[in-house]
Backbone bond lengths (Angstrom), bond angles and torsions (degrees), N, CA, C in turn:
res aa  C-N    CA-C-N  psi(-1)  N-CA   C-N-CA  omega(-1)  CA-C   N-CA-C  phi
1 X - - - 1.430 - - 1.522 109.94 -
2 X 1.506 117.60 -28.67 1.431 119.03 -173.80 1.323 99.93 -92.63
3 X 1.343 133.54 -8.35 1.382 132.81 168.42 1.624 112.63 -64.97
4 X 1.279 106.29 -58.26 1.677 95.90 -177.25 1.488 111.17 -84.87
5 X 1.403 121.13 -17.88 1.322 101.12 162.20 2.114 119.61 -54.95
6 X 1.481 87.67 -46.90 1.439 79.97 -168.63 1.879 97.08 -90.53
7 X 0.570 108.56 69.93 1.642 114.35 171.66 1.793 103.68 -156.89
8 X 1.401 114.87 -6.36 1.781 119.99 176.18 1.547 101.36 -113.04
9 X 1.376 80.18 -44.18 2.436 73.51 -179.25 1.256 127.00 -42.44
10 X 1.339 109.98 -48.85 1.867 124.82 174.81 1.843 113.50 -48.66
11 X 1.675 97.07 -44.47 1.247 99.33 -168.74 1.778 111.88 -93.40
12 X 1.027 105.06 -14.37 1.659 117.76 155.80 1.660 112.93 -59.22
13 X 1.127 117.97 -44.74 1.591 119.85 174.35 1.492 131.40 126.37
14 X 2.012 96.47 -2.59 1.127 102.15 152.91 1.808 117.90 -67.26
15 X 1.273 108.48 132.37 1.398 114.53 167.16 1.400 125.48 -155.82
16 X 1.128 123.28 166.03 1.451 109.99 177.35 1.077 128.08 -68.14
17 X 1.181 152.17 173.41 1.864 133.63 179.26 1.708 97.86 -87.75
18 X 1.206 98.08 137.90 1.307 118.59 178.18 1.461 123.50 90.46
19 X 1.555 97.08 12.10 1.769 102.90 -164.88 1.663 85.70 -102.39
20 X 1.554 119.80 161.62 1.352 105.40 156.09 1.602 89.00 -171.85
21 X 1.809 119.63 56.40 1.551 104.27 167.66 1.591 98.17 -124.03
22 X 1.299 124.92 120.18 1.410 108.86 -175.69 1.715 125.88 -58.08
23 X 1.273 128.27 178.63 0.965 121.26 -142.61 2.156 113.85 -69.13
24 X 1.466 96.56 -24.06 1.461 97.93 -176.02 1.326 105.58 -86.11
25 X 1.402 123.24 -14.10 1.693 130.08 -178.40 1.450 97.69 -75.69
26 X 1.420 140.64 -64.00 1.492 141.33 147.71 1.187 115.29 -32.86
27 X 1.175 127.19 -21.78 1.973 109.68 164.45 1.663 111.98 -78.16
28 X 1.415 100.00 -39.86 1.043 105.43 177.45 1.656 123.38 -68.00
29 X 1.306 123.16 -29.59 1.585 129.01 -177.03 1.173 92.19 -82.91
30 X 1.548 135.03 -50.17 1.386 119.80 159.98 1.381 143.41 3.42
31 X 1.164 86.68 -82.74 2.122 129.65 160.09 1.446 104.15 -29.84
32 X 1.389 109.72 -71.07 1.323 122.85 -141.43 1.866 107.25 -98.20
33 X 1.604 105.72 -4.98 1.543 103.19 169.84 1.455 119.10 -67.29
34 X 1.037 116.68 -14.84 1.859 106.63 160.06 1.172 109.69 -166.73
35 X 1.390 111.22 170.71 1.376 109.29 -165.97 1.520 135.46 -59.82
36 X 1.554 103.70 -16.11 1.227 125.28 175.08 1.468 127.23 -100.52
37 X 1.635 98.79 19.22 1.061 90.14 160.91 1.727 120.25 101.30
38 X 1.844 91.55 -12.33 1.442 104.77 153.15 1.683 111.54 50.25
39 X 1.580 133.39 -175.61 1.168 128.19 -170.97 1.454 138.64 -45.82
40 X 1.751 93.61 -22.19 1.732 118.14 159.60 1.266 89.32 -51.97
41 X 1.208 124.53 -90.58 1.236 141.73 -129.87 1.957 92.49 -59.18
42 X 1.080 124.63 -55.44 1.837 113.10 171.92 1.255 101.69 -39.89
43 X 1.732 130.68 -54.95 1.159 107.61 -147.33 1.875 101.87 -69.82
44 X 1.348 116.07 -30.19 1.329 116.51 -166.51 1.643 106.31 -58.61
45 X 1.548 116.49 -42.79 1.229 126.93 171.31 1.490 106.70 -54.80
46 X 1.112 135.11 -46.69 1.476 119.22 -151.48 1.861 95.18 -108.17
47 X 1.083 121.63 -12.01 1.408 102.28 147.12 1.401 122.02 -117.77
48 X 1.383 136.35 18.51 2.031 116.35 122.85 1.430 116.51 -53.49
49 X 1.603 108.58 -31.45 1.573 94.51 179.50 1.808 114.64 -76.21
50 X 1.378 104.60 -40.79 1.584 106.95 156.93 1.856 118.13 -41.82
51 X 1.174 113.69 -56.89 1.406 98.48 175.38 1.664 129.65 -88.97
52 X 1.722 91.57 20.79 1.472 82.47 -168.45 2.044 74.32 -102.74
53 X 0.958 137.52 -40.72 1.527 141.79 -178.75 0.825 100.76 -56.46
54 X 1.284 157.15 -52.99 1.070 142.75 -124.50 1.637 115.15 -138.32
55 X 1.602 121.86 -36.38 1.609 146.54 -174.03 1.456 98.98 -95.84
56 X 1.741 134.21 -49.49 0.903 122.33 158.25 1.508 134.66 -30.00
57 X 1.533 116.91 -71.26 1.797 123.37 175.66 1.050 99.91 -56.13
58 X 1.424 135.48 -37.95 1.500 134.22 -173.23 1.065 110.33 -50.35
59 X 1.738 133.66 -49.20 1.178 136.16 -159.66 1.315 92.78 -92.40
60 X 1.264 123.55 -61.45 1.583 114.37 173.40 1.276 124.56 -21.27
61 X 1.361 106.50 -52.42 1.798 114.28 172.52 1.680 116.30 -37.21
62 X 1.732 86.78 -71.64 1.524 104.63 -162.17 2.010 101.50 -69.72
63 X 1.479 125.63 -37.63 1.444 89.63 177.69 1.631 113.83 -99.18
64 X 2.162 100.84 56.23 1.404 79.02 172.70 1.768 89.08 -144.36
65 X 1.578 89.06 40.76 1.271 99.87 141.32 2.243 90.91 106.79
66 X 1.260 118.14 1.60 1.640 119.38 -144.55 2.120 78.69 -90.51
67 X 1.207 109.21 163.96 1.349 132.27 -165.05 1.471 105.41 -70.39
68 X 1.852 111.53 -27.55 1.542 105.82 -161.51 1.764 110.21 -65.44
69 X 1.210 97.75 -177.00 1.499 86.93 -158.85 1.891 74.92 -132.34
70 X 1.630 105.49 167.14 1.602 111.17 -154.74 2.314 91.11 -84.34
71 X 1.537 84.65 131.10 1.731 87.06 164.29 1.963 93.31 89.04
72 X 1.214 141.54 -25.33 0.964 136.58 -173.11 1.745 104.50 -87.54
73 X 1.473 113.28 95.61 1.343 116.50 162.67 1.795 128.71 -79.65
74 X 1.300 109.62 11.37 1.104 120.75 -165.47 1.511 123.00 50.99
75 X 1.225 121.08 36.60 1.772 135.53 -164.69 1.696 106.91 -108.62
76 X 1.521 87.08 82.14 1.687 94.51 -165.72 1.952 94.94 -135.51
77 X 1.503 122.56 47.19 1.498 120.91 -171.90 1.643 114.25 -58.22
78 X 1.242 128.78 -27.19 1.067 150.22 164.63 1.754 120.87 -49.28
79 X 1.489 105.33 -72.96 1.015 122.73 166.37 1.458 91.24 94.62
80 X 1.384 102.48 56.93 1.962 106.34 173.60 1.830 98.00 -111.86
81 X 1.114 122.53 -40.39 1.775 100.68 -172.36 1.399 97.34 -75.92
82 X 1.706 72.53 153.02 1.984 98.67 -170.37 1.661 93.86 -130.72
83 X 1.573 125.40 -175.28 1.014 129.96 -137.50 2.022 98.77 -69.77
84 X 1.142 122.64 -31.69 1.231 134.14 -171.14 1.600 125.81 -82.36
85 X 2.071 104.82 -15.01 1.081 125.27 177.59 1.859 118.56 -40.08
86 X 1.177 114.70 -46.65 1.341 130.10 -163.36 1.664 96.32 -61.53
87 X 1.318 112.74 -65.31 1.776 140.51 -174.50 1.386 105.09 -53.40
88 X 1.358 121.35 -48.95 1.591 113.92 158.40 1.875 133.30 -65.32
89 X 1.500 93.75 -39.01 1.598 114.71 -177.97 2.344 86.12 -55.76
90 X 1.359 89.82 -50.27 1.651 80.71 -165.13 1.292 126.50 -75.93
91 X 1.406 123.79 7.20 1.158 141.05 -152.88 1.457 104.88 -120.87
92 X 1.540 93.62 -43.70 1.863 113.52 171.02 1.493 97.79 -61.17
93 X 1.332 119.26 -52.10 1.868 107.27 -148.73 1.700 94.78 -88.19
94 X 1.635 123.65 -26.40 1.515 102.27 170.14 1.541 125.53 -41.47
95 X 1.882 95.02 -49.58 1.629 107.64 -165.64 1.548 92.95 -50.22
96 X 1.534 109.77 -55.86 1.587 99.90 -159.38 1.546 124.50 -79.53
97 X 1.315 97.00 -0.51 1.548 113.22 166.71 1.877 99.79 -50.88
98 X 1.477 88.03 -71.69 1.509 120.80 -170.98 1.558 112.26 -43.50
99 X 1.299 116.97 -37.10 1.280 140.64 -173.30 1.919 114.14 -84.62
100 X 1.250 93.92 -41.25 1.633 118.02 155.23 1.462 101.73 -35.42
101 X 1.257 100.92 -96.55 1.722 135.79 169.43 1.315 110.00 -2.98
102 X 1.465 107.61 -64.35 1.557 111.74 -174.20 1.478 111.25 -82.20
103 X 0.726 134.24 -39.55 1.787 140.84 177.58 1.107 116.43 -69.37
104 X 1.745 130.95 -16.77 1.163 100.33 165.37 1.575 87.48 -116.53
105 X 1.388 157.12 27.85 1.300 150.99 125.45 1.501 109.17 -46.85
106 X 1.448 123.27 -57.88 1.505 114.82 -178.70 1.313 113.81 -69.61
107 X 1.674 133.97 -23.35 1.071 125.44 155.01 1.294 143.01 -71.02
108 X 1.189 108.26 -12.21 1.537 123.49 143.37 1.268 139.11 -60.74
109 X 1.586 105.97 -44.44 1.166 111.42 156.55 1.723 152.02 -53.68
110 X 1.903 94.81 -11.03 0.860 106.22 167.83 1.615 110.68 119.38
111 X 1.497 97.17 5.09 1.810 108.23 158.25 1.390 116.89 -104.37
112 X 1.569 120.35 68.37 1.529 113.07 174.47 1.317 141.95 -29.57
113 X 1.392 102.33 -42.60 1.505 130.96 -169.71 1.363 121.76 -115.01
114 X 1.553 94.53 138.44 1.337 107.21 -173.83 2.067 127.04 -35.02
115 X 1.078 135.76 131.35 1.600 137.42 -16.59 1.472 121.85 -60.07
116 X 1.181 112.56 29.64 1.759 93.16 174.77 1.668 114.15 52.93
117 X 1.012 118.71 28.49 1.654 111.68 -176.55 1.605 107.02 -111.69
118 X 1.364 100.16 166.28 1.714 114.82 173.13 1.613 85.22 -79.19
């Protein structure tokens, strides 16, 4: 959900001062600041290492028989989801999966800027 928000904001015209490449031109300078892959390339490192700490024991747990149930990290500090939380949470992150998907496909395609349309 925080993916396509922050993948429309930039190209809407919020930006930082001094920034001015819309959002797929910054994926791309990203990419291409060193050979390895440059600030992409940390984030990919530091979350495989996030899911290798953390998604690893998780699964270990649950198929070795432990109560948790799959996707439930117990990350509720608030104490706002109620019995229906899960069924919406999953329903919410398909759309924006989906919504993901298409917005940066049409911006690839060669619609940079916000709506992303032919």
């Amino acid at each position: 959900m925080l993916a396509s928000v922050g993948f429309v904001v930039p190209d809407l015209g919020l930006r930082l001062p001094g920034v001015t490449l819309s959002s797929l031109d910054a994926h791309d300078a990203l990419i291409a600041a060193s050979p390895n892959g440059g600030a992409m390339g940390q984030i990919l490192l530091f979350v495989s290492l996030l899911e290798a700490l953390v998604g690893v024991p998780a699964v270990v747990y649950m198929l070795g028989g432990g109560d948790r149930e799959p996707g439930d990290f117990n990350f509720d500090p608030f104490g706002l989801a109620g019995p229906s939380a899960a069924e919406v949470e999953l329903t919410n992150a398909r759309l924006a999966m989906l919504s993901f998907g298409a917005i940066a496909t049409q911006a690839a395609l060669g619609h940079p800027s916000f709506p992303y349309a032919w």
